[in-house]
KOLTOR-22766 format. One record per residue (C-alpha): residue number from 1; x negated, y negated, z negated. Coordinates in pm, whole numbers. Layout:
<pos:NUM, px:X, py:Y, pz:Z>
...
REM end
This chain:
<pos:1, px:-1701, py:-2263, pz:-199>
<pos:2, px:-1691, py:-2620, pz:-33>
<pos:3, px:-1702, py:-2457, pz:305>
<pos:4, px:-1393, py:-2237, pz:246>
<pos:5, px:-1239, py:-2580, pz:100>
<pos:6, px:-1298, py:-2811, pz:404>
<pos:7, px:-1167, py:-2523, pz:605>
<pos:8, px:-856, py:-2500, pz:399>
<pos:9, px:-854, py:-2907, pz:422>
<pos:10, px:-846, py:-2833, pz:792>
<pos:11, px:-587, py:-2582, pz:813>
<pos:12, px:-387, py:-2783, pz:618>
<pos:13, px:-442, py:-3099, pz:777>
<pos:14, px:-353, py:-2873, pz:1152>
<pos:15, px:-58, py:-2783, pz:976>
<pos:16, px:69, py:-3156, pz:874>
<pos:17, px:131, py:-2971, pz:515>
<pos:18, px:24, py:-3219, pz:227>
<pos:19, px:-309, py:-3165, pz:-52>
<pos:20, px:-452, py:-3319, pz:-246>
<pos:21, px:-824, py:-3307, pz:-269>
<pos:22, px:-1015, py:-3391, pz:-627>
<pos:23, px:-1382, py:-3529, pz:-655>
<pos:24, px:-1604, py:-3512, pz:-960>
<pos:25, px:-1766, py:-3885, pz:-877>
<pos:26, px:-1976, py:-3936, pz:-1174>
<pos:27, px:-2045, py:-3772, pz:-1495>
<pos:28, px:-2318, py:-3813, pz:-1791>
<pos:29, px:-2376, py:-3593, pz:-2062>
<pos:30, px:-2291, py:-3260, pz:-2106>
<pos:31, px:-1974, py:-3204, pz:-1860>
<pos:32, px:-1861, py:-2896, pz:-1754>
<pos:33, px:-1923, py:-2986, pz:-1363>
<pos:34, px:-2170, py:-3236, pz:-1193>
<pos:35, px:-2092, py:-3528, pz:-946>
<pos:36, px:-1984, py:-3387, pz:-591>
<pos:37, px:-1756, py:-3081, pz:-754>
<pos:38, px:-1407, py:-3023, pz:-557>
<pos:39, px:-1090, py:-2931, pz:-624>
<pos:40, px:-803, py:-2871, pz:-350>
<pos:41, px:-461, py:-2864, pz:-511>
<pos:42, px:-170, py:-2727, pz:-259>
<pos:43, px:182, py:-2850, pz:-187>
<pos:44, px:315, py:-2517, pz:-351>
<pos:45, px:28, py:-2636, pz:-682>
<pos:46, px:-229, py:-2345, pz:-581>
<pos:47, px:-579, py:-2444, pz:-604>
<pos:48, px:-885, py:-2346, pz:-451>
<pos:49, px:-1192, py:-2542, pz:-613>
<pos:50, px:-1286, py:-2624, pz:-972>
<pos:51, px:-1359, py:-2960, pz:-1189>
<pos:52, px:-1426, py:-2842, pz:-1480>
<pos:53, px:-1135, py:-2586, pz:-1578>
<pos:54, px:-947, py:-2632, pz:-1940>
<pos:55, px:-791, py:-2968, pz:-2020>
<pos:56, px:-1011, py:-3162, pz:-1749>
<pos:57, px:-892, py:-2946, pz:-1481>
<pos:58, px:-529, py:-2935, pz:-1621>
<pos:59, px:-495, py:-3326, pz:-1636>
<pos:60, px:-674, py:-3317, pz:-1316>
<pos:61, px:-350, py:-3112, pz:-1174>
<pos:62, px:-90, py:-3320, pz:-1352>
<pos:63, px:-226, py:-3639, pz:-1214>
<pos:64, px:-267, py:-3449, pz:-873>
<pos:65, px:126, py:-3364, pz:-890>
<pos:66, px:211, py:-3759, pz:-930>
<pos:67, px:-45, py:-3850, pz:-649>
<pos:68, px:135, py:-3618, pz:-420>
<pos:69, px:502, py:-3763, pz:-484>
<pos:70, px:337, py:-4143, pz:-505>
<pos:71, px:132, py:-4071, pz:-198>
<pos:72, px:-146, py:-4315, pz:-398>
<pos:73, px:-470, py:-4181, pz:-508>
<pos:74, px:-603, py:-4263, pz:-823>
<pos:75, px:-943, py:-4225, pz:-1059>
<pos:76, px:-954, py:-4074, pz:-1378>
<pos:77, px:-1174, py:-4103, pz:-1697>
<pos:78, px:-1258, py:-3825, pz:-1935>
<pos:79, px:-1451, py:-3868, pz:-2274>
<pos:80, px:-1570, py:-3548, pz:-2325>
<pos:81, px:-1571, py:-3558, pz:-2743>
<pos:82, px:-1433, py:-3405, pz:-3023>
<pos:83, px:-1230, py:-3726, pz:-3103>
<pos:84, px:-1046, py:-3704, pz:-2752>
<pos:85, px:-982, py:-3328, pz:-2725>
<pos:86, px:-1325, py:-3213, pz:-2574>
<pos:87, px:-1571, py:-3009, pz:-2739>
<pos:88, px:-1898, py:-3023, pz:-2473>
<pos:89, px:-2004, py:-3438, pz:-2482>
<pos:90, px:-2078, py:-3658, pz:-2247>
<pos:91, px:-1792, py:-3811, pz:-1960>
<pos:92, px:-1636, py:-3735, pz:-1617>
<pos:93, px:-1455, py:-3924, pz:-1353>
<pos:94, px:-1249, py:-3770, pz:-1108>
<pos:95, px:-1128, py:-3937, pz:-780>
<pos:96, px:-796, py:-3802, pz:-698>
<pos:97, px:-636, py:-3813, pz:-319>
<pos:98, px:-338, py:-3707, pz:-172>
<pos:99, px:-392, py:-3582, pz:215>
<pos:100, px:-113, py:-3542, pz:483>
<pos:101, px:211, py:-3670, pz:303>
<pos:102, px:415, py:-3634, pz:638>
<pos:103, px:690, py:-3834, pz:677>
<pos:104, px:1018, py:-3684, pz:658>
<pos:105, px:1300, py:-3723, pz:953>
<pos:106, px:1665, py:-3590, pz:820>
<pos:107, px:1807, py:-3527, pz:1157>
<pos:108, px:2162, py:-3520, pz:1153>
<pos:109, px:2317, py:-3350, pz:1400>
<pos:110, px:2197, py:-3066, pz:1656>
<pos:111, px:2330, py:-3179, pz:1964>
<pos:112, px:2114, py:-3264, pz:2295>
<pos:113, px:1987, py:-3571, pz:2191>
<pos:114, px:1929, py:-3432, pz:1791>
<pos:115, px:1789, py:-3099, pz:1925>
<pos:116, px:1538, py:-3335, pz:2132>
<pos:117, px:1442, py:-3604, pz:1887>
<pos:118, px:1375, py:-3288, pz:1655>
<pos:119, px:1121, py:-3128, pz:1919>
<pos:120, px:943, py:-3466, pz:2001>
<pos:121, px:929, py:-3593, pz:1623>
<pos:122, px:758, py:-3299, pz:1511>
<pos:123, px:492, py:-3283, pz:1733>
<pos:124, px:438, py:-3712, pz:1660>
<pos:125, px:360, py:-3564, pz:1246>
<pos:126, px:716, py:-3617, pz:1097>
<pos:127, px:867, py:-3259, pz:884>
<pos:128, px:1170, py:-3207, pz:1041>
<pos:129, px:1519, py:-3123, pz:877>
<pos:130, px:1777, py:-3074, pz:1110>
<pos:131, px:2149, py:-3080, pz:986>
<pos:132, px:2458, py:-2964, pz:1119>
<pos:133, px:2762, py:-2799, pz:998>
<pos:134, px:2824, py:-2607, pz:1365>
<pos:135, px:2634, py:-2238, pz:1310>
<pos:136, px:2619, py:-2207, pz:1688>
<pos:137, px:2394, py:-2527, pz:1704>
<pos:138, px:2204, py:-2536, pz:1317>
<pos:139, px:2013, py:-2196, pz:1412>
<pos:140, px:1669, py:-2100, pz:1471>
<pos:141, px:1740, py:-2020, pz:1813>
<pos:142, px:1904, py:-2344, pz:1959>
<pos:143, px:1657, py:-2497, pz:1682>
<pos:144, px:1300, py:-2382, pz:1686>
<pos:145, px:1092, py:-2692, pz:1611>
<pos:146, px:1255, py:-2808, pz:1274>
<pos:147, px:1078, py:-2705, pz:993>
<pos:148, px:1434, py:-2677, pz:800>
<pos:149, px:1777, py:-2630, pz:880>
<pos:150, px:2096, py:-2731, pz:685>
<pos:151, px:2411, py:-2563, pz:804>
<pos:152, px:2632, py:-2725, pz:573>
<pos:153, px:2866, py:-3047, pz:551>
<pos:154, px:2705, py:-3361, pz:549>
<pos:155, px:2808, py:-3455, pz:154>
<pos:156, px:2708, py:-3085, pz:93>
<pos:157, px:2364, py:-3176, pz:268>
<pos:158, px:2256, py:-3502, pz:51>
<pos:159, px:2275, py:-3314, pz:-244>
<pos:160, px:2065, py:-3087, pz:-146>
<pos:161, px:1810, py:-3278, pz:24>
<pos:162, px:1499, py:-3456, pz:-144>
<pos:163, px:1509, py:-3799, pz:28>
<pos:164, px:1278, py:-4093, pz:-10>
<pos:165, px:1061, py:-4369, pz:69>
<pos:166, px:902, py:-4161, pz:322>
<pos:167, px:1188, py:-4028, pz:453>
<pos:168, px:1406, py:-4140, pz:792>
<pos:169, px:1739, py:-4085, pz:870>
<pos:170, px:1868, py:-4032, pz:1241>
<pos:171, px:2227, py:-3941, pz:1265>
<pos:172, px:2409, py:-3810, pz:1575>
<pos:173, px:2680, py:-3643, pz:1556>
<pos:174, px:2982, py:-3566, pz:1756>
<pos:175, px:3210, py:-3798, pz:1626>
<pos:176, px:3252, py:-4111, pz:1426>
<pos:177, px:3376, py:-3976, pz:1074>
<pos:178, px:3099, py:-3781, pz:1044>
<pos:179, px:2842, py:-4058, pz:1156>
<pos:180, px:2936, py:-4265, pz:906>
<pos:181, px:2958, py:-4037, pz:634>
<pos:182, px:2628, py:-3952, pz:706>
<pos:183, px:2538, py:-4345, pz:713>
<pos:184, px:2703, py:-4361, pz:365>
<pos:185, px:2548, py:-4096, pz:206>
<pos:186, px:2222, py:-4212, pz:378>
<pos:187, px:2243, py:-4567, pz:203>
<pos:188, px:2273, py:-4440, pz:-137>
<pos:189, px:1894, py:-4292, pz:-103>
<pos:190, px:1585, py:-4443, pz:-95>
<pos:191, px:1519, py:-4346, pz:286>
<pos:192, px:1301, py:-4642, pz:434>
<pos:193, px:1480, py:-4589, pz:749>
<pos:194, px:1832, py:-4533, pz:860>
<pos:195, px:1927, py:-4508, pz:1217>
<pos:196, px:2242, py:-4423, pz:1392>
<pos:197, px:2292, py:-4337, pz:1747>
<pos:198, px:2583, py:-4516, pz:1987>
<pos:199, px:2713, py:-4809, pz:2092>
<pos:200, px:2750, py:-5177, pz:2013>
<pos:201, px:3135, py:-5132, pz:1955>
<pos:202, px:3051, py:-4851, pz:1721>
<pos:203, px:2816, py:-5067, pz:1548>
<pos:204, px:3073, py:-5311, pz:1488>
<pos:205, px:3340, py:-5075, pz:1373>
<pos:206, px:3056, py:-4894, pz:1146>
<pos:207, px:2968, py:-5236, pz:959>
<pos:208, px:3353, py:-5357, pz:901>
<pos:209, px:3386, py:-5024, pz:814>
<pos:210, px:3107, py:-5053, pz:511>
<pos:211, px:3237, py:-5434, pz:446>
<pos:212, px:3583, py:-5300, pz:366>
<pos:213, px:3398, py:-5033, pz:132>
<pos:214, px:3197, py:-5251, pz:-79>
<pos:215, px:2826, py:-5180, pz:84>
<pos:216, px:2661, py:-5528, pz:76>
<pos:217, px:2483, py:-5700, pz:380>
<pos:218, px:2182, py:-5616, pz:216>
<pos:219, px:2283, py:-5264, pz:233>
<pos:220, px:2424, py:-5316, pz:605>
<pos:221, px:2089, py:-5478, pz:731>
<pos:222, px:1904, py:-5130, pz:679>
<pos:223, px:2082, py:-4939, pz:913>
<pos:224, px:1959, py:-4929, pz:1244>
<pos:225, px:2186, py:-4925, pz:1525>
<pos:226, px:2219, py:-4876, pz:1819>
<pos:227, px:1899, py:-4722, pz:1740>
<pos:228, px:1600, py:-4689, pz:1992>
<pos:229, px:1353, py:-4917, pz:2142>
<pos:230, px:1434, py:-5087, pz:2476>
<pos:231, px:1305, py:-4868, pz:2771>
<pos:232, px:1605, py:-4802, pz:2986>
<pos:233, px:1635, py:-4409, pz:2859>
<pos:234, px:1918, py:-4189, pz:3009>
<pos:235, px:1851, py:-3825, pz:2988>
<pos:236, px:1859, py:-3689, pz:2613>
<pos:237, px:1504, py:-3648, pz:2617>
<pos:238, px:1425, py:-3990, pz:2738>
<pos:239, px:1659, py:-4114, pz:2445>
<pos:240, px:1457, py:-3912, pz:2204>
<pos:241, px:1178, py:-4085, pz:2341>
<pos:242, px:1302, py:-4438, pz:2226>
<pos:243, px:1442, py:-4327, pz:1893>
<pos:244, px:1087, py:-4163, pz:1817>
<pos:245, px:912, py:-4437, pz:1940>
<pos:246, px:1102, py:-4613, pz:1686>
<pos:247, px:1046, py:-4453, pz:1411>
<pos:248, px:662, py:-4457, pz:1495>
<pos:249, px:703, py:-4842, pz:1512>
<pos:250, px:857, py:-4821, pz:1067>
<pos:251, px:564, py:-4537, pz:1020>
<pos:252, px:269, py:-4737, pz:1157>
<pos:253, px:393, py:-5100, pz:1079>
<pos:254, px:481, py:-5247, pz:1368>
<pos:255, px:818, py:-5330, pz:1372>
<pos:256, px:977, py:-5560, pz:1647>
<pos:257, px:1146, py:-5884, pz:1553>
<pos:258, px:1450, py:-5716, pz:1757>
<pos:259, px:1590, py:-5552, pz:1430>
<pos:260, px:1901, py:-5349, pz:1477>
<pos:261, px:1970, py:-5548, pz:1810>
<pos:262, px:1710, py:-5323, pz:1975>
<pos:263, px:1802, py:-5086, pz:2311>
<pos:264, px:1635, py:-4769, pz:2422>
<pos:265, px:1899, py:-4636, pz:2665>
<pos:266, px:2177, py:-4662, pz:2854>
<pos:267, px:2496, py:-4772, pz:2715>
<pos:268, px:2717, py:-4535, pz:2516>
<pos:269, px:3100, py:-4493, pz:2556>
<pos:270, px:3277, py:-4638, pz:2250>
<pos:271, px:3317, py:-4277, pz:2150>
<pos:272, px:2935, py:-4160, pz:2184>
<pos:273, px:3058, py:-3910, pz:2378>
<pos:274, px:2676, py:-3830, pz:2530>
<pos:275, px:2587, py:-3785, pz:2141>
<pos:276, px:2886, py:-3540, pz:2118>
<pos:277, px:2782, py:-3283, pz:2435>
<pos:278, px:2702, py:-2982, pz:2253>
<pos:279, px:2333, py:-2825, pz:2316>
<pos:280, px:2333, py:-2515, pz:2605>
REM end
């Protein structure tokens, strides 16, 4: 059983999907497994593995559902008596860890530069949702890497996604209304990043803009923008480059002391008209 677990752990692992893996790492007494027992609890809450079955095993799951959310592993204790629940003796502790809680990146918008910053995120170990009310550009086709699609308004789309503090927000779209609804909306979750392609006129229009609506500077100081670290980037891909490198910067750590003030491309039009150029 352990071997078709570690392969499953490896699979999963390939696949960037989250587990959670539990441990039986001590036990006395009569206890329905021994030290070294596993347990691999899925995304979806399939398992493969046992600790113990019954209430052991369905704590064991509970706890295993929180660890995945938290992304924090945790140990717990079981008195195996009559007085707690149990009816076999002796005591258990199980090590609980979560495995593979990818980051999320909420692109928003499917243009050249979203369609890119899609492809290049995934394969860096973010889950990719790509969103875009355009049917000719939020498609399978003009989309392959994403691992979901949202063709839907951008309100319409923040209802219905799960953001948070392992989640990043990247919005390009074609125009200005829509980039900063999609900054609004963005800054009422608990996204840990928030990013928004263009220039440094549009960044001054976008933070009167929440001024005059009541967001704080608290609230203004999270949003990124003109997103993208400094490396002279032209083509769409090159800009995906920065904003990814970015975004790896948050995920690892290892953020510059350049803040929002940071470059990674050529200068935008007012308009963010290179944002705007549909995808072929």
């Amino acid at each position: 059983m352990d071997l078709k677990l570690f392969e499953e752990m490896a699979l999963l692992s390939r696949a960037g999907t989250p587990f959670v893996l539990a441990t039986v790492i001590d036990h006395s007494g009569s206890s329905p497994r021994k030290a070294g027992a596993k347990m691999l609890m899925r995304s979806d809450g399939t398992i493969l593995g046992s600790v113990g079955g019954g209430r052991v095993e369905a704590e064991t799951l509970q706890a295993a559902m929180a660890a995945l959310v938290e992304g924090t592993p945790r140990t717990l204790t079981f008195v195996l008596t009559e007085e707690h629940g149990f009816v076999c003796g002796g005591t258990m502790r199980v090590y609980v860890e979560p495995h593979g809680r990818a980051p999320q990146l909420v692109m928003i918008g499917a243009g050249h530069i979203g369609k890119a910053t899609a492809a290049l995120a995934k394969v860096c170990g973010f889950r990719v949702t790509v969103v875009d009310e355009r049917m000719e550009h939020a498609n399978r086709e003009a989309i392959a890497s994403a691992d979901d699609l949202l063709c839907c308004p951008i309100t319409e789309a923040f209802t219905r996604l799960t953001l948070n503090d392992n989640s990043y927000v990247v919005v390009a779209t074609p125009g200005h209304l829509h980039d900063f609804e999609a900054v609004r909306e963005a800054l009422r979750s608990p996204a840990c990043f928030i990013g928004l392609v263009g220039s440094r006129r549009k960044r001054q229009a976008l933070l009167q803009t929440l001024t005059e609506e009541g967001f704080t500077a608290e609230d203004q100081t999270r949003v990124v923008t003109p997103i993208g670290v400094e490396i002279g980037a032209e083509t769409p891909e090159e800009i995906a480059v920065s904003i990814v490198s970015q975004l790896i910067q948050k995920r690892r750590g290892h953020e510059t002391d350049r803040g929002s003030n940071s470059l990674g491309r050529r200068g935008f039009t007012a308009h963010g008209e290179l944002q705007a150029t549909p995808s072929p």
